[in-house]
KOLGU-40617 format. One line per field, with one value per residue (C-alpha): residue number from 1; x, y, z. Coordinates in Angstrom, 3 decimals, always signed. Layout:
REM KOLGU-40617
num	[NUM,...]
X	[X,...]
Y	[Y,...]
Z	[Z,...]
***
This chain:
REM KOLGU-40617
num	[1,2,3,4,5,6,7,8,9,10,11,12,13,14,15,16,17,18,19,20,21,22,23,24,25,26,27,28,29,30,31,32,33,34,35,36,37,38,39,40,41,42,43,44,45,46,47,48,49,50,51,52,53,54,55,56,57,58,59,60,61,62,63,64,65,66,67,68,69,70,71,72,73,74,75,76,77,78,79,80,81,82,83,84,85,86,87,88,89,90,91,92,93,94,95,96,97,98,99,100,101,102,103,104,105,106,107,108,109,110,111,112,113,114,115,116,117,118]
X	[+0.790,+1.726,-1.327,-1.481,-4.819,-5.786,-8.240,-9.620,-12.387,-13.708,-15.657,-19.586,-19.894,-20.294,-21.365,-20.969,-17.228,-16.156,-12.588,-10.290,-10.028,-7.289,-6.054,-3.597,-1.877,-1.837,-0.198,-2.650,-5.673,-9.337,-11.674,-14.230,-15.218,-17.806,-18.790,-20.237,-21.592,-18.568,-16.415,-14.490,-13.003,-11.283,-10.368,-7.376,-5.512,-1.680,+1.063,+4.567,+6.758,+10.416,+13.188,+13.727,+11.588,+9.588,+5.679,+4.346,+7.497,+7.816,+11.477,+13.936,+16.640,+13.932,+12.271,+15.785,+16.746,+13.221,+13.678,+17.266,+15.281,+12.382,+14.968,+17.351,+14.012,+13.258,+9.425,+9.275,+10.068,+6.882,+4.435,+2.290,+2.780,+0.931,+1.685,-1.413,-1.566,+1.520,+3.349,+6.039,+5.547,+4.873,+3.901,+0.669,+0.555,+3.199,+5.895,+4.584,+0.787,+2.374,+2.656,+5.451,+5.193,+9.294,+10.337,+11.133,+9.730,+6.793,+3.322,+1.281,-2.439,-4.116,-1.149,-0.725,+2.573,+1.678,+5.483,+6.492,+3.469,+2.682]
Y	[-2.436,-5.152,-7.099,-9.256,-9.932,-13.403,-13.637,-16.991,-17.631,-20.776,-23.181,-24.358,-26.438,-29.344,-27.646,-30.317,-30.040,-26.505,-26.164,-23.589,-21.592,-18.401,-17.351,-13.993,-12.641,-9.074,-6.788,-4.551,-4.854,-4.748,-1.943,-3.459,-5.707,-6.138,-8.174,-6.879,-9.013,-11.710,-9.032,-8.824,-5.788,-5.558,-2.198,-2.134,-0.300,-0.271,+1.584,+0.888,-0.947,+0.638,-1.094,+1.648,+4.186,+5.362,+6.409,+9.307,+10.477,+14.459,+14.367,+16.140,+13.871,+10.795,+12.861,+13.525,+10.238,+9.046,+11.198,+9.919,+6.227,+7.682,+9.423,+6.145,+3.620,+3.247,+3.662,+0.390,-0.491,+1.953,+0.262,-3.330,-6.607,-9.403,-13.482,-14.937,-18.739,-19.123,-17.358,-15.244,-11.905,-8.738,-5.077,-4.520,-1.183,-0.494,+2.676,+4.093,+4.644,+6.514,+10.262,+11.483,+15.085,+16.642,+16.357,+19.610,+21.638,+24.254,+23.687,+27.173,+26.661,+29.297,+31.552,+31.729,+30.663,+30.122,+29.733,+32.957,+35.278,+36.050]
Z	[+10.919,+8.990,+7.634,+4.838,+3.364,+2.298,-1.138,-1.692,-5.192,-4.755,-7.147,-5.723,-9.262,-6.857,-3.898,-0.928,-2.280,-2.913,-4.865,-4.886,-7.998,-7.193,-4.349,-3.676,-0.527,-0.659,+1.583,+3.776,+5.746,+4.436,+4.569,+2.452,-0.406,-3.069,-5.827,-8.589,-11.204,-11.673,-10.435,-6.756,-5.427,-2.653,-0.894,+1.725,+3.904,+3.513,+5.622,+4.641,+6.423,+6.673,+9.236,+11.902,+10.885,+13.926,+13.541,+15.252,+16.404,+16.873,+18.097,+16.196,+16.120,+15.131,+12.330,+10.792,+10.615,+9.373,+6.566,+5.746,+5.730,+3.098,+1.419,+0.920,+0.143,-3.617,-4.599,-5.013,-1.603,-0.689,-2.229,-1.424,-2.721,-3.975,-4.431,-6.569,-6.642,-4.473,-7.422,-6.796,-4.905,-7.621,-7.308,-6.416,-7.857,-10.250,-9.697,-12.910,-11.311,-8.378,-8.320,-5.625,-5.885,-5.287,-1.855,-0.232,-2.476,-0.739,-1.818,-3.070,-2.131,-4.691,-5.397,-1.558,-0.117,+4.092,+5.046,+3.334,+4.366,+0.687]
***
């Protein structure tokens, strides 16, 4: 689950000799890229990584304590990363761009409350 995604731009000015122009490390694992014009994008997969947390698990005691990890792990500590150039490691999505709906609160679909039989 924990795939890191190397970018490389390289220079063909002198094309037996092709140079390195960026490069960036990005946490996730491609689903596809394209380039458009001068333009790269890159679309990835990403599933956060939290110490003890156990996927897929439907046992009680599990679940409880996987929600006391969410509940304890900052935003921040949800989201990918990215080094460009060997830089230091930054967001790759700021906290700011994320919405996190309230946790435990019971989501209406249309006025309709399925948990309450209203």
């Amino acid at each position: 689950m924990r795939g890191v995604t190397h970018i490389e731009i390289l220079s063909t000015a002198t094309p037996d000799l092709p140079v390195t122009r960026w490069r960036a490390e990005i946490d996730g694992h491609i689903v596809a890229s394209r380039r458009i014009g001068q333009r790269l994008y890159v679309v990835l997969r990403f599933v956060p990584y939290v110490p003890g947390y156990v996927y897929g698990t439907t046992h009680p005691p599990a679940l409880s304590t996987n929600q006391q990890m969410l509940a304890a792990t900052p935003l921040a500590g949800l989201l990918p990363k990215v080094r460009v150039n060997g830089g230091a490691v930054t967001p790759a999505v700021a906290v700011t761009a994320v919405h996190a709906p309230p946790q435990g609160s019971a989501q209406t679909h249309g006025g309709h409350d399925p948990d309450h039989g209203d």
